[in-house]
N, C-alpha and C positions, 0 to 999 in steps of 0.2 A: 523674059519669063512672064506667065501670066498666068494669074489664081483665078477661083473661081468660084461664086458666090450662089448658095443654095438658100431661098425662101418657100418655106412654107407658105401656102394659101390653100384655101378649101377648093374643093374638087367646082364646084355651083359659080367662084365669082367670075370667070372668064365672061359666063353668061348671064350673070346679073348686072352685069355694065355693058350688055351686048357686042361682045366680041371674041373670039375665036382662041382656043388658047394659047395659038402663037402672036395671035395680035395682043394681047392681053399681054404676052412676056415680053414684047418689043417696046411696048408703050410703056411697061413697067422701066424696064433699061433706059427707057429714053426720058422717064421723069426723073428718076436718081442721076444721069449725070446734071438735065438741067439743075434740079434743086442745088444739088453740090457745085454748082457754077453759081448763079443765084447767091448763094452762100459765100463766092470767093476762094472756097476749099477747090476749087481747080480750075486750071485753064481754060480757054474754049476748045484747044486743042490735044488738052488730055483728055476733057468731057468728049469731043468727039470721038476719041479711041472707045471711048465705052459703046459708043453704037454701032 
């Protein structure tokens, strides 16, 4: 089973850090499992399920 996690952000930041709003949602996912690895809270191969 697998949840599923809703952030708000303003409509503007995609393109205030120059990137596309799906690149912007992919690099978002892919900084939370890094930091939560980083952190120890998960595996590298739980953190990869997340990408």
């Amino acid at each position: 089973m697998s949840l599923q996690l809703t952030i708000n952000y303003p409509e503007t930041l995609p393109d205030a850090v120059g990137k596309t709003r799906e690149q912007f949602e992919q690099e978002s996912k892919w900084a939370m499992a890094v930091k939560l690895y980083e952190m120890k809270r998960l595996s590298s191969g739980m953190a990869a399920t997340l990408l």
